[in-house]
C-alpha positions as a printed Julia matrix, in Angstrom:
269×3 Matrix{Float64}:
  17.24   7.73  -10.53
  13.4    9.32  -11.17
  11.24   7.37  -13.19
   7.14   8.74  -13.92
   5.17   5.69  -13.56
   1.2    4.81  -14.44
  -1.57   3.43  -12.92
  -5.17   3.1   -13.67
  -7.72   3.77  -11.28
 -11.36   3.03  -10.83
 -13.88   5.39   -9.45
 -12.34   5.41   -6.11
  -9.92   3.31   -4.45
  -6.28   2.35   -3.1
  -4.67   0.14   -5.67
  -1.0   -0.7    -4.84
   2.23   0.46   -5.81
   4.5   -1.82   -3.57
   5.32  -3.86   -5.93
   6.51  -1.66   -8.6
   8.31   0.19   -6.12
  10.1   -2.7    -4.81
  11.38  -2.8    -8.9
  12.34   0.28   -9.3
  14.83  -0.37   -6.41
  15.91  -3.34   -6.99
  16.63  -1.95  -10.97
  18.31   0.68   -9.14
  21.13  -1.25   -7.41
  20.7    1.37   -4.77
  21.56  -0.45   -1.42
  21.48   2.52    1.51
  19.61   5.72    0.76
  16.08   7.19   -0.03
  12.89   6.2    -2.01
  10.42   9.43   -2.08
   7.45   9.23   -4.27
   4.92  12.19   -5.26
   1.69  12.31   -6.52
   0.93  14.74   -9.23
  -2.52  15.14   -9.15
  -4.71  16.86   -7.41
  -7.33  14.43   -6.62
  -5.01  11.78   -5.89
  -2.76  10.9    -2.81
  -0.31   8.55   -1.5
  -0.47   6.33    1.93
   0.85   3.93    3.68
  -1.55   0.89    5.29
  -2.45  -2.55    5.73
  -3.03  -4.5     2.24
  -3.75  -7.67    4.22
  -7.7   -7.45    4.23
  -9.34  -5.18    1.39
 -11.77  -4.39    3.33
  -9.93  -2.37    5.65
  -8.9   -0.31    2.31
 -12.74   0.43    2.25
 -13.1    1.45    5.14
 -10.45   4.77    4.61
 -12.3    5.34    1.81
 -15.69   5.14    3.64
 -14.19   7.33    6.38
 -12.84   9.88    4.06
 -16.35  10.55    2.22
 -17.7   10.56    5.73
 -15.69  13.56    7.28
 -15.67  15.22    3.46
 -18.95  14.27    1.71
 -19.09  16.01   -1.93
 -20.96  18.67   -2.05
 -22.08  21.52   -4.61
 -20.97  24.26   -2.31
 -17.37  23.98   -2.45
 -15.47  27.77   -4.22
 -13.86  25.5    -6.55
 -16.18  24.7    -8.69
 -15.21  21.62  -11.52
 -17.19  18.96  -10.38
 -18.51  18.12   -6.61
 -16.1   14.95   -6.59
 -13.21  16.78   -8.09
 -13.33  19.67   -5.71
 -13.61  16.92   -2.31
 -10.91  15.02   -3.79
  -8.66  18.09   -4.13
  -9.37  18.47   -0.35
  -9.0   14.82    0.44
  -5.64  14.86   -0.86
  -4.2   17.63    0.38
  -5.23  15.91    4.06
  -3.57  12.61    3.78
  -0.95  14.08    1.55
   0.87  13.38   -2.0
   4.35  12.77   -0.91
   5.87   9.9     1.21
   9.8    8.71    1.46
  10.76   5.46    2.44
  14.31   4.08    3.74
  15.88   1.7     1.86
  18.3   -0.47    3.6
  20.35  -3.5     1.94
  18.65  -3.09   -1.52
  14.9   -3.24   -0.08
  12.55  -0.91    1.2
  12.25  -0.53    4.66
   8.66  -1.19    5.17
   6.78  -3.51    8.02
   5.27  -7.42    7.14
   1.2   -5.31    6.71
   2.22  -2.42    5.12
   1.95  -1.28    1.54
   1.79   1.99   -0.79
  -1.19   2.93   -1.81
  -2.67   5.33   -4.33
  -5.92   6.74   -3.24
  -7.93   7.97   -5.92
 -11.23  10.36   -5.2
 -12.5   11.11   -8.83
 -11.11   7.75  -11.56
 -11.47   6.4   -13.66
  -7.99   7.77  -14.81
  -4.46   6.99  -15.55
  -3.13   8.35  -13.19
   1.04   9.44  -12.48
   3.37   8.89   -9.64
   6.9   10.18   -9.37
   9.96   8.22   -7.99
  12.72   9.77   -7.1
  15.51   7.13   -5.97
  18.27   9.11   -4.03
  21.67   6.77   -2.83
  22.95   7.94    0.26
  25.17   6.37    3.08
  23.17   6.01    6.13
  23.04   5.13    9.86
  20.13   3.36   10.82
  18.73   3.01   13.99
  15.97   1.29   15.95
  14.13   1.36   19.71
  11.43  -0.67   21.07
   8.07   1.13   22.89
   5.91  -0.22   24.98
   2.34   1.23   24.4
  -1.1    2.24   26.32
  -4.03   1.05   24.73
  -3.92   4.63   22.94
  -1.78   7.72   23.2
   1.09   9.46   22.65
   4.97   8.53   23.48
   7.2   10.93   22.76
  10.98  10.22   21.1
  12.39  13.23   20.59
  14.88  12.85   22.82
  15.49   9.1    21.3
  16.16  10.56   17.91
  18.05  13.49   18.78
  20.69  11.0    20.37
  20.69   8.88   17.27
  21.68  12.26   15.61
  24.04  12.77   17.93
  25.39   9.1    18.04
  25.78   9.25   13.78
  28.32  12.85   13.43
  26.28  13.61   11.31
  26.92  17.62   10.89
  24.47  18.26    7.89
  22.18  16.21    6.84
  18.56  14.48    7.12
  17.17  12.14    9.39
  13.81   9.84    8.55
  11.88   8.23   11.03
   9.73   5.63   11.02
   7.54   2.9    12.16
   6.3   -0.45   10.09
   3.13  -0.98   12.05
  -0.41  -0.9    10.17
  -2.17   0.93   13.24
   0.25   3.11   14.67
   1.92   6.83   13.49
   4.26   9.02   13.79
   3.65  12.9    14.45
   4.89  16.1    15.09
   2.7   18.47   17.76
   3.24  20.5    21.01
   5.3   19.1    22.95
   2.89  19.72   26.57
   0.71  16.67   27.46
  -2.69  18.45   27.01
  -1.77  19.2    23.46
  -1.46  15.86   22.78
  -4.4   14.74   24.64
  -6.32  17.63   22.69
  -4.65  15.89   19.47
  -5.33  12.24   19.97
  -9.4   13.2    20.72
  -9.73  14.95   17.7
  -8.15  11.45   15.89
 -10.81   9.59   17.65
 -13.46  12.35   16.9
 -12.82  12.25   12.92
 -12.35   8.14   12.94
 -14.48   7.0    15.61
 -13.74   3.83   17.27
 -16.94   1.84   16.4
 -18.68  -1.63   15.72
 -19.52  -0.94   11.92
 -16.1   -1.19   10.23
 -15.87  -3.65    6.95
 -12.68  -4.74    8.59
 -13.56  -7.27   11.31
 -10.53  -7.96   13.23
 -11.78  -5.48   16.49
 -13.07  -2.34   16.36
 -10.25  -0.82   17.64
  -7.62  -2.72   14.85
 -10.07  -1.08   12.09
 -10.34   2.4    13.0
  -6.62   2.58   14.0
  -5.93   1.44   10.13
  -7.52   4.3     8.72
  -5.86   6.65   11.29
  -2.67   5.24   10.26
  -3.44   6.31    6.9
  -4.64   9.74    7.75
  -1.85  10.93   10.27
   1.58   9.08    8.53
   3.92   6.74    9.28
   6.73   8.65    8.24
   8.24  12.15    8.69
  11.92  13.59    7.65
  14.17  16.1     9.54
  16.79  18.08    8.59
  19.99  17.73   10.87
  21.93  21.04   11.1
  24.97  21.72   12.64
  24.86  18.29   14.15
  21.15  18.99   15.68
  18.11  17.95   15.0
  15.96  21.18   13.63
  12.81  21.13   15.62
  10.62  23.72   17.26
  10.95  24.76   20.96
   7.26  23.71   21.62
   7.11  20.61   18.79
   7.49  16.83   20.12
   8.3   13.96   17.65
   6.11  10.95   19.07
   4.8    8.0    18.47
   0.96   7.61   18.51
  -0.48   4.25   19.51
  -3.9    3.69   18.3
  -4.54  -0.39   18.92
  -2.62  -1.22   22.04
  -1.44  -1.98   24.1
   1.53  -3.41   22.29
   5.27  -3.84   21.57
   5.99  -1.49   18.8
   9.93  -0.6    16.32
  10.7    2.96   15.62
  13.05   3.4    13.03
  15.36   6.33   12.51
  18.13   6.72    8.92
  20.17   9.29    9.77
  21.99  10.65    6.79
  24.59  13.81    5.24
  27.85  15.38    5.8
  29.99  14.26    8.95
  32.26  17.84    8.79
């Protein structure tokens, strides 16, 4: 099932699409399979974060202008805000998928889809593409630092392993608000290099709108900028990663109990 659906914007800002998502499955009847949406344009893109407190919606968009002010110096020329917003979106990215499980989307009790527009107002478009597939889905509890980097490679690979799945996809994720999933190098000082460069561009500071704790703020937006999501294809009954990549999960509020989620689904040959 695809469906084009409209929303209008304002200048800037993350309205929601939750809700209309949540619809569009439940018109489905789709019970096990795959939600991925798209955004078309350029200076648009699509996340996934905390809708509790609007401020904290803000604050991404504070943090964005900060690391990518508009300028006049940009090659691509249109307008200052229009060339930015090209660049913002290509950074958080225009493309998410989402499990569904028992007719509902698999998504955690904070989180919510969000639209993130750098140059309104428009009406703007977002894609759904509703795919049914069986699937085997798994979960596994972590136990986090205060920040860094578990990795569960080896977690998922056995869930591949455990499914017989022979060709296929598998789509992990995690329902937390301040928390992501990533794939890097798999040595530790890559992913120490990695996580200080997240605290460089989102700094862990006192002057968020969001006032739960510093800490809670700043790891919302770096939710939002690093994904919560990520798909792999499963071939020949393996999970298709590089020799040097790690799949982990990257605490950025702990430390805390956290759910990873992997769907495995395809062809058990």
């Amino acid at each position: 099932m695809f469906r084009r659906e409209y929303i209008e914007t304002e200048w800037r800002g993350c309205p929601s699409i939750t809700g209309k998502l949540e619809e569009l499955v439940k018109e489905s009847g789709i019970q096990e399979g795959l939600c991925v949406v798209s955004a078309p344009d350029l200076t648009t893109a699509l996340g996934i974060t905390s809708f509790w407190d609007k401020r904290g919606l803000e604050d991404l968009m504070d943090e964005l202008d900060r690391d990518f002010p508009a300028r006049v110096d940009y090659k691509s020329q249109r307008t200052p805000f229009d060339s930015v917003g090209n660049v913002k979106g290509a950074v958080v990215g225009r493309s998410l998928s989402l499990i569904i499980h028992e007719g509902k989307l698999v998504l955690g009790s904070s989180q919510g889809v969000v639209l993130l527009e750098f140059d309104g107002p428009r009406r703007r478009p977002y894609e759904v593409q509703l795919v049914e597939r069986s699937l085997t889905l798994y979960k596994t509890g972590i136990k986090t630092q205060y920040m860094g980097m578990c990795g569960i490679t080896d977690w998922v690979r056995s869930c591949v392993k455990e499914s017989g799945v022979k060709e296929g996809l598998c789509h992990v994720s995690q329902l937390h608000s301040t928390a992501g999933i990533l794939l890097c190098g798999r040595s530790e000082p890559a992913k120490a290099d990695l996580m200080a460069d997240i605290e460089r561009m989102v700094p862990t500071r006192a002057d968020f709108k969001h006032r739960e704790t510093a800490s809670d703020a700043g790891g919302h937006v770096k939710t939002a900028l690093t994904g919560s999501q990520i798909s792999l294809a499963v071939h020949h009954g393996e999970l298709v990663i590089g020799e040097d990549q790690d799949l982990v999960f990257a605490e950025f509020d702990g430390p805390r109990p956290r759910t990873v989620y992997a769907a495995v689904m395809g062809e058990k040959m």
